[in-house]
C-alpha positions as CSV (number, residue, x, y, z in Angstrom):
1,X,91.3,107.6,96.1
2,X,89.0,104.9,97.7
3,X,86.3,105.9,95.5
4,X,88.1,105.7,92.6
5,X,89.4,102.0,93.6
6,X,85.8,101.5,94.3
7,X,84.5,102.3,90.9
8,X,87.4,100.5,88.7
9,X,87.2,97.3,91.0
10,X,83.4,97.4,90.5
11,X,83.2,97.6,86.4
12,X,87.0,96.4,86.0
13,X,84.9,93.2,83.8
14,X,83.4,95.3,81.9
15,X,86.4,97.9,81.3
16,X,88.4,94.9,79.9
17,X,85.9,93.4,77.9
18,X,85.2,96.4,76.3
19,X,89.3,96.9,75.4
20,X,89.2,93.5,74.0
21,X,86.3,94.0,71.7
22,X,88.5,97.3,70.1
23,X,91.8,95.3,69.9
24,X,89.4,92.7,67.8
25,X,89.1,95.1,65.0
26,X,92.9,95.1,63.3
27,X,93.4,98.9,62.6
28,X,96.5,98.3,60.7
29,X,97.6,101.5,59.2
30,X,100.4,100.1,57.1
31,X,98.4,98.2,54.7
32,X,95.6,99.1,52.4
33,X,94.3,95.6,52.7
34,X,92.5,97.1,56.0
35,X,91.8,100.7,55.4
36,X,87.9,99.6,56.3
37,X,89.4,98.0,59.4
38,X,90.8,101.3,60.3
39,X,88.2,103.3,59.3
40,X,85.9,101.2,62.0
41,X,88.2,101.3,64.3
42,X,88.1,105.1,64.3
43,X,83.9,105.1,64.8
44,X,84.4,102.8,67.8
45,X,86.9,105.3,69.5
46,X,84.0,107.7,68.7
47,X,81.3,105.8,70.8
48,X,83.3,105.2,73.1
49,X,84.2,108.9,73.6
50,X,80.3,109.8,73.8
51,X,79.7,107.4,75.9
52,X,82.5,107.7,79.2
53,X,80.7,111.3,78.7
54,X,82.5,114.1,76.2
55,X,79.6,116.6,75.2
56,X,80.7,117.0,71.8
57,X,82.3,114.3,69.7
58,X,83.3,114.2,65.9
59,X,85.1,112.8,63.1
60,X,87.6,115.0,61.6
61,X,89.0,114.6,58.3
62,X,92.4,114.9,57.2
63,X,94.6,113.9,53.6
64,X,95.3,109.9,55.4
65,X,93.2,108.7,58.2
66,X,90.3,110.5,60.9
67,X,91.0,112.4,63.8
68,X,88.3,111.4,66.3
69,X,88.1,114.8,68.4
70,X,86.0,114.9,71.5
71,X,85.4,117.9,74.4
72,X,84.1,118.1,77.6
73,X,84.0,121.3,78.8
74,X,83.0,122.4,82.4
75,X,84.1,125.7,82.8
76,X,86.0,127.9,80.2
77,X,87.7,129.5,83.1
78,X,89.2,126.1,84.4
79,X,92.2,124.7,82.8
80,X,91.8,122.3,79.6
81,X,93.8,118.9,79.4
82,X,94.4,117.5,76.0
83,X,94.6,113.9,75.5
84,X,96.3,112.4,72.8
85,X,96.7,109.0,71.6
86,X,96.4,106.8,68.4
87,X,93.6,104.0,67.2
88,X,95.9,102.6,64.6
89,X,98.3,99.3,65.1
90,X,101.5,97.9,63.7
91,X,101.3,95.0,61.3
92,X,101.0,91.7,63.0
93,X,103.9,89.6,61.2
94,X,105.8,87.4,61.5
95,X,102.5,85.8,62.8
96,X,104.2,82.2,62.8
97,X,105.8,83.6,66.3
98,X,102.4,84.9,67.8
99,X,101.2,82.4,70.5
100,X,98.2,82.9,69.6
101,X,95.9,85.0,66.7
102,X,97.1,88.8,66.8
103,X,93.6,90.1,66.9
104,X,91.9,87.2,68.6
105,X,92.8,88.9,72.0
106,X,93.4,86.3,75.1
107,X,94.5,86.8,78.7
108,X,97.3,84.6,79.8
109,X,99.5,85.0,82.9
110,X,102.9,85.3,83.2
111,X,105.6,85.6,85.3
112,X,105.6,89.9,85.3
113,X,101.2,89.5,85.2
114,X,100.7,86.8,87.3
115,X,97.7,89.0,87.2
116,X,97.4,88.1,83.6
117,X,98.4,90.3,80.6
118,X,95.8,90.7,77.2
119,X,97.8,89.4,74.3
120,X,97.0,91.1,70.9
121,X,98.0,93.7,68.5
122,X,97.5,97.2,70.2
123,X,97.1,95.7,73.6
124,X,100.3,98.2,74.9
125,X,100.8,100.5,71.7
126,X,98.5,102.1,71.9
127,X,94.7,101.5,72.5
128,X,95.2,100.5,75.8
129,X,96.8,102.8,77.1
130,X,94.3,105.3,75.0
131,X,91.6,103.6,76.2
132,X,92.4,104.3,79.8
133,X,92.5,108.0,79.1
134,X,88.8,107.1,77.8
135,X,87.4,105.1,81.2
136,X,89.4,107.7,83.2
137,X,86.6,110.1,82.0
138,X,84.4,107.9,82.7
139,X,85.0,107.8,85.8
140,X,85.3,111.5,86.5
141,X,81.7,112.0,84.8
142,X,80.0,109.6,86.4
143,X,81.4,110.0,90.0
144,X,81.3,113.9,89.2
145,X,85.2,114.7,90.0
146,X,86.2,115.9,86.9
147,X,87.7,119.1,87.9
148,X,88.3,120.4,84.9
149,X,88.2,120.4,81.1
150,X,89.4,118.0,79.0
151,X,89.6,116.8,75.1
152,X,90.7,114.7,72.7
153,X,93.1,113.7,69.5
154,X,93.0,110.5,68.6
155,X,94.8,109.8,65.1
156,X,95.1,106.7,62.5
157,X,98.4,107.0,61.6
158,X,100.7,107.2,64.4
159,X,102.3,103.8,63.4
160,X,102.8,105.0,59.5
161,X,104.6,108.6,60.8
162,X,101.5,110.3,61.8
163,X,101.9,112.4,58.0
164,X,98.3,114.1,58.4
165,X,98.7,115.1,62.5
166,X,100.9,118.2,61.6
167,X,98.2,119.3,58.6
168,X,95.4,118.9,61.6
169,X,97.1,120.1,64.7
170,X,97.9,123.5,61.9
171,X,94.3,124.4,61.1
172,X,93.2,123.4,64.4
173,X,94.9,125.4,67.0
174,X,92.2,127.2,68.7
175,X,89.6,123.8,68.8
176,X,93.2,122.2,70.0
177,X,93.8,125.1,72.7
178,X,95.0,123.4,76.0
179,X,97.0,123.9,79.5
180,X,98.8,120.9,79.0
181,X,98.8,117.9,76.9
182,X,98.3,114.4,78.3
183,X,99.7,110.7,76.4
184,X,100.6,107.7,77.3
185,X,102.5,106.1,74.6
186,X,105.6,105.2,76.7
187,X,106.5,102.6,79.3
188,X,107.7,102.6,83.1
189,X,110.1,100.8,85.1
190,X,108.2,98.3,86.8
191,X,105.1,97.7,88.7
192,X,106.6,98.5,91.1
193,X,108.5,101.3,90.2
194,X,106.7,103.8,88.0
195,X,108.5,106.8,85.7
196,X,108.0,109.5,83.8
197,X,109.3,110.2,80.7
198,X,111.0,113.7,80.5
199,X,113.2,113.6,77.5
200,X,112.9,112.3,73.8
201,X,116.0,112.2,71.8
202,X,115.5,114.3,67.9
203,X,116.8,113.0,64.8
204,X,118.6,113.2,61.7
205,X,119.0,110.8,59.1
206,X,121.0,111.1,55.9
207,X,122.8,108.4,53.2
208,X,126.1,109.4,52.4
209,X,127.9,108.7,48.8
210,X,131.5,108.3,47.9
211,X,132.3,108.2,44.5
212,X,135.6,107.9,43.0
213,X,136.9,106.6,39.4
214,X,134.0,105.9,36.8
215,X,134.0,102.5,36.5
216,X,134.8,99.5,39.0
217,X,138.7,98.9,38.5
218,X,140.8,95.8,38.6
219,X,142.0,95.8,41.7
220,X,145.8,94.5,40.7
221,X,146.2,97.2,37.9
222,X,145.1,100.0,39.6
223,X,145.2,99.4,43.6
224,X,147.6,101.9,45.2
225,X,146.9,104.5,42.4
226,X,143.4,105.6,42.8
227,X,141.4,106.3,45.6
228,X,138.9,103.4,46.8
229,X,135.9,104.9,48.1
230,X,135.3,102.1,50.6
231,X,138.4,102.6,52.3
232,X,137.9,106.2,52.0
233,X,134.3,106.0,53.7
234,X,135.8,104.0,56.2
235,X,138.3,106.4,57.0
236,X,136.1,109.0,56.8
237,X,133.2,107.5,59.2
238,X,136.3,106.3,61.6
239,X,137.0,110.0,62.0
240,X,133.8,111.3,62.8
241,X,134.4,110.0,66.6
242,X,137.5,110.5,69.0
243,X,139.6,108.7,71.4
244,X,137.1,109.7,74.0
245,X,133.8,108.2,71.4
246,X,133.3,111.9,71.2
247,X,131.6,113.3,68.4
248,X,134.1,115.3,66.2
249,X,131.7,117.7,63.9
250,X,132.1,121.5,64.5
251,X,130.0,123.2,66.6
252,X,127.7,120.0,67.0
253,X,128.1,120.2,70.8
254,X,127.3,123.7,70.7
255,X,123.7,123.6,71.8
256,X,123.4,120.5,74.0
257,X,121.7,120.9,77.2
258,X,123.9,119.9,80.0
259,X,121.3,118.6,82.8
260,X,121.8,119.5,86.4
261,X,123.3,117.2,88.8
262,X,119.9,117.2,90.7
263,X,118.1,115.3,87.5
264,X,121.3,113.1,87.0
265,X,121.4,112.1,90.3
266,X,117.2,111.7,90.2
267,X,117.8,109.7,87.1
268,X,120.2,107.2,88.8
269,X,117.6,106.5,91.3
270,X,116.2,103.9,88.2
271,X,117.0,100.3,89.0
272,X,119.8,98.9,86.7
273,X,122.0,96.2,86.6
274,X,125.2,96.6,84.0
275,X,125.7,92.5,84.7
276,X,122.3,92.1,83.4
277,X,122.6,94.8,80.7
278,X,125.8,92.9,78.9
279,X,124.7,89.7,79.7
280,X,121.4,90.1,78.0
281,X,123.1,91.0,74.9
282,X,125.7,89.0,75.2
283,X,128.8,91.7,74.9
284,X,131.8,91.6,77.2
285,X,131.7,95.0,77.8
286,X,129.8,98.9,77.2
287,X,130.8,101.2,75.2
288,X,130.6,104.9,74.7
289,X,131.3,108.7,75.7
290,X,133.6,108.9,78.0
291,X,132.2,110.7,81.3
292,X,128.7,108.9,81.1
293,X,127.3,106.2,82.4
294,X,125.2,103.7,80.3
295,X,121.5,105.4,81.1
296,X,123.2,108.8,80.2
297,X,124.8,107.6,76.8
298,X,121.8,106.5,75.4
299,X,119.3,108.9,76.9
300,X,120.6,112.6,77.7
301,X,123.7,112.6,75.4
302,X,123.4,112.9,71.5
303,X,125.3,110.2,69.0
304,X,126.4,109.0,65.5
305,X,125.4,105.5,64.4
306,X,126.4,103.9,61.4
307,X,122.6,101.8,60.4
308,X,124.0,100.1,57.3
309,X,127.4,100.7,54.7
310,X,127.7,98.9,51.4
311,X,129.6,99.0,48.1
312,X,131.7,96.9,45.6
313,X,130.9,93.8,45.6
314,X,129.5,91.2,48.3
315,X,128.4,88.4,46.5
316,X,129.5,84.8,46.9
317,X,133.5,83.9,46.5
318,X,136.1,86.8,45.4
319,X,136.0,90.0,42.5
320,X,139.0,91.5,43.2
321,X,137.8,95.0,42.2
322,X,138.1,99.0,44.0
323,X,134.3,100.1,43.6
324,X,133.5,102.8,42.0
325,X,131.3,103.8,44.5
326,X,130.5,103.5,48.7
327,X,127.4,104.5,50.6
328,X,126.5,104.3,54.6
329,X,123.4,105.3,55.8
330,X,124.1,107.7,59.2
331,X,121.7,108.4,62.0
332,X,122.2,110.8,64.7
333,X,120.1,111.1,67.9
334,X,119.9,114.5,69.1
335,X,119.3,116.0,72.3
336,X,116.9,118.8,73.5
337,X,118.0,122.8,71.9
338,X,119.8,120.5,69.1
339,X,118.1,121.6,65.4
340,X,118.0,118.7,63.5
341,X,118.1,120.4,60.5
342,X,120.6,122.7,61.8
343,X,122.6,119.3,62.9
344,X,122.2,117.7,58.9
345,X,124.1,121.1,57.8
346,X,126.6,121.0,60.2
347,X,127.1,116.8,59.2
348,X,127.3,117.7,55.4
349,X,129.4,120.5,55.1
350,X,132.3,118.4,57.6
351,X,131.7,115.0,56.1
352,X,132.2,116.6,52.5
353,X,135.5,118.2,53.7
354,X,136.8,115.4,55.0
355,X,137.2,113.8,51.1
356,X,141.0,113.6,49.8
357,X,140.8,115.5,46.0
358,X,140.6,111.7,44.6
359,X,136.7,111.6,45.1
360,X,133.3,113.1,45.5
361,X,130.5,113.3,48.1
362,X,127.1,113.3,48.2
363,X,125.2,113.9,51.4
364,X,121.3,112.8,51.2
365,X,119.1,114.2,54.1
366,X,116.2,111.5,54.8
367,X,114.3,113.2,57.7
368,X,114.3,114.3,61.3
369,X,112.7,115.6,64.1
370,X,113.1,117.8,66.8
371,X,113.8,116.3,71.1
372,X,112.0,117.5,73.9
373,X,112.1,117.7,77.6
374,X,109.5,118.6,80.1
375,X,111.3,119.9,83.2
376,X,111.1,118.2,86.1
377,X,109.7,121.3,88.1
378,X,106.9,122.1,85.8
379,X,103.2,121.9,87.1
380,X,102.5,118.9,84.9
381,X,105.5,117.0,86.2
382,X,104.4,117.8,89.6
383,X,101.2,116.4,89.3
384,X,101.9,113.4,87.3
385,X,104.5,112.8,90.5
386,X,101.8,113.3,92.9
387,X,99.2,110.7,91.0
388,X,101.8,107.8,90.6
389,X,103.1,108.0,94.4
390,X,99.1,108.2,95.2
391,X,98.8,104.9,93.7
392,X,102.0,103.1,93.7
393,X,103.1,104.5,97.0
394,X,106.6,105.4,95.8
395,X,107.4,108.7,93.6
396,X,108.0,108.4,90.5
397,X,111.4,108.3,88.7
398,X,112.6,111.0,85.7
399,X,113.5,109.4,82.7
400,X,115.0,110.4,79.2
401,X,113.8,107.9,77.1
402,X,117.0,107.5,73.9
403,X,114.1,107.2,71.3
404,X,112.2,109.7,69.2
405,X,108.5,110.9,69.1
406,X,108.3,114.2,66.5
407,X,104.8,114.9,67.4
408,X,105.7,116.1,70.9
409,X,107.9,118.8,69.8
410,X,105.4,119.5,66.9
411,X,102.7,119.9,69.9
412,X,104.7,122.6,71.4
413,X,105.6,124.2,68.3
414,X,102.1,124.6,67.4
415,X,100.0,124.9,70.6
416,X,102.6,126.2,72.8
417,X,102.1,123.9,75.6
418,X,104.4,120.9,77.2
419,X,103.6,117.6,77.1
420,X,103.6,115.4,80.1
421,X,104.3,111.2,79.1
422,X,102.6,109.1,81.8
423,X,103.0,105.6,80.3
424,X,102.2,102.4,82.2
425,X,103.3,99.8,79.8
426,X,106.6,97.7,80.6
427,X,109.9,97.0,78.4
428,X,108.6,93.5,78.7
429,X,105.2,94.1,76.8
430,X,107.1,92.8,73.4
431,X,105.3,96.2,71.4
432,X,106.1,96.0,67.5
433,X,106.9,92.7,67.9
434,X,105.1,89.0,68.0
435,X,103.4,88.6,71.2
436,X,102.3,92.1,72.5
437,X,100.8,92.5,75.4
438,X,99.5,94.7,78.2
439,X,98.9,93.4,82.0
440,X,95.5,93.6,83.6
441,X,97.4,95.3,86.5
442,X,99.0,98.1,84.5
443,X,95.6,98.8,82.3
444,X,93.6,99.2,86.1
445,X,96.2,101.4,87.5
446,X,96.2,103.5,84.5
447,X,92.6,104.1,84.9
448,X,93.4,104.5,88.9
449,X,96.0,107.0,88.5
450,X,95.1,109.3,85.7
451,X,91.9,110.8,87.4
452,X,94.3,112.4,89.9
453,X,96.4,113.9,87.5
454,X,93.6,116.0,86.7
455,X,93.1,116.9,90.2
456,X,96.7,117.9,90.9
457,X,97.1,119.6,87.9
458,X,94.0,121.9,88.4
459,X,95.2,121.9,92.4
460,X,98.7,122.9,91.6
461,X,97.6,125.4,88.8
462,X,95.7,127.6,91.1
């Protein structure tokens, strides 16, 4: 461990300086206006691959965006690490609220970094955390402790829905053959307190339609006689959760993974404050399935949101009219075993029975995605465990993050191996948004910590 300290305190300059020259180049994957940008961005993760020391690099192409794929490998008989991560970045607006230029990176301190923090686009999501993975290697080459093999997918088009991964990952599964797969692309508690992500919520997203008489109707001549599909979808949506906010659709409980009490209780170790939870959004009180607390609703359990509902008419002053037609737009965050599209079948076939004779429905399936879960007794888990409470002196703390990341489930699907999340960036590091940021602290202990994941896992896989 001393030497590893040793070698990040001793080129820590240049391992920063060499992060803010990539977040310089803006790799925006959203917008045409810099596919070049991109495109560059992709050959610098390439030297910079060859470079920290992988014996084979190339540029692999796909429908969108490169792959940069890189190996290093040591032994065949030694176990193989896959690193994945992404080059490409969100778009920078509203860039009236940035402090300063989005890809004119500067390090300012605050009060989480009094260390200071590199403010840009990409700083947290995701080159910097990639880039650890990259001076990580580094390290291990040049100090000659890597103790296995290791390689690496690095895509473009993580921020756009990563659309050419799953073609890639498909006609790549023996170059793409691993023990276990490696990304940080998620956040921890604290710097004080680190965590590891264990669960990611699946998805399905549909529009719904209600559609009742042909035409908009007066509503004096005809209210009381015809079905209005607003108050219909209203009714409708209002039944689709009970007295208890549970969710009412058959059979959609069916396949939900209960977790033990040991990873509840391990999950309760994470710091939280309900005071400090309302207060920052400014509601009186929580809300949600009964039996749960507020770190189990929106993480381990699955739910029903409503994202947007519209119809008739919303303009300024009155039309006193029943609309001919209603629509919501319905997402539902699954939980591990959950099928998503399993889950959209079960949603249309109840929601379209729940219409009186008076009107029609239309369900529309948007997309989905499968959750995961990497259990908490699985080598990879182990080891990540192991390497944080090497460097942070406390173990870390499971965590089901409420959010979604397809890929990982597409990862196991195709290479039939788990995926372990060690991410270092902090709620606070404003990703997506204005701002973004990633603290000197939490790029060096990446670099610090990953190393002896390797080492653990190879140690704990024997």
């Amino acid at each position: 461990m001393e030497n590893i300290k040793s070698y990040v305190q001793q080129h820590k300059d240049r391992f920063i300086n060499e992060l803010i020259e990539l977040l310089k180049i803006p790799s925006v994957s959203a917008d045409t206006a810099y596919s070049q940008d991109v495109i560059d961005t992709a050959e610098a993760v390439k030297e910079s691959l060859s470079k920290a020391g992988c014996d084979y690099v190339e540029t692999c192409d796909t429908p969108g965006y490169p792959i940069i794929y890189g190996e290093k490998i040591i032994d065949p008989n030694l176990p193989t690490v896959l690193v994945y991560g992404h080059y490409d970045v969100q778009p920078p607006d509203p860039l009236e609220l940035w402090t300063s230029p989005p890809f004119e990176p500067v390090i300012k301190t605050t009060d989480i970094h009094p260390e200071g923090a590199i403010f840009a686009r990409g700083a947290c999501d995701d080159k910097g955390q990639m880039y650890m993975h990259v001076k990580a290697l580094e390290l291990m080459v040049q100090s000659n402790t890597l103790p296995c093999n290791v390689k690496f997918m690095i895509e473009g088009e993580e921020e756009v829905g990563s659309a050419s991964l799953a073609w890639f990952v498909e006609r790549n599964q023996e170059k793409l053959k691993n023990d276990v797969i490696l990304i940080s692309d998620t956040g921890m508690i604290s710097n004080q307190q680190p965590s590891i992500t264990t669960g990611l919520r699946g998805l399905s997203y549909v529009e719904v339609e209600v559609t009742g008489p042909n035409r908009d109707l007066h509503s004096g001549l005809y209210g009381g006689a015809v079905a209005n599909p607003i108050n219909i979808l209203a009714k409708m949506i209002a039944s689709l959760h009970d007295e208890n906010n549970h969710i009412t659709i058959p059979g959609f409980y069916d396949k939900v993974e209960e977790l033990s009490a040991e990873e509840r209780a391990e999950m309760a170790k994470a710091p939280f404050s309900l005071e400090k939870y309302k207060n920052a959004l400014n509601i009186a009180d929580v809300y949600g399935e009964k039996g749960y607390v507020t770190n189990e609703r929106n993480s381990i359990r699955p739910t029903l949101d409503v994202n947007g509902i519209w119809g008739g008419y919303t303009g300024e002053g009155a039309k006193t009219v029943i609309a001919s037609k209603a629509f919501a737009k319905i997402s539902m965050r699954l939980v591990p075993n959950q099928d998503w599209e399993e889950i959209t079948e079960l949603f249309t076939k109840h929601f379209t029975s729940l219409a009186p004779a008076g009107v029609t429905v239309k369900v529309t399936p948007h997309h989905g995605g499968q959750g995961y879960v990497t259990p908490i007794d699985s080598i990879g888990y182990q080891a990540a465990n192991k390497a944080y409470t090497e460097t942070f002196g406390v173990p870390a703390i499971p965590v089901r993050s409420g959010g979604s990341i397809p890929i990982v489930a597409l990862f196991e699907k195709e290479l039939k191996s788990k995926t372990i999340l060690m991410g270092f960036g902090l709620d606070s590091d404003a990703i997506h948004s204005p701002n973004e940021h990633f603290g000197i602290f939490n790029y060096l202990k990446g670099i610090e910590t990953i190393p002896l994941f390797y080492k653990y896992f190879v140690e704990l896989s024997k």
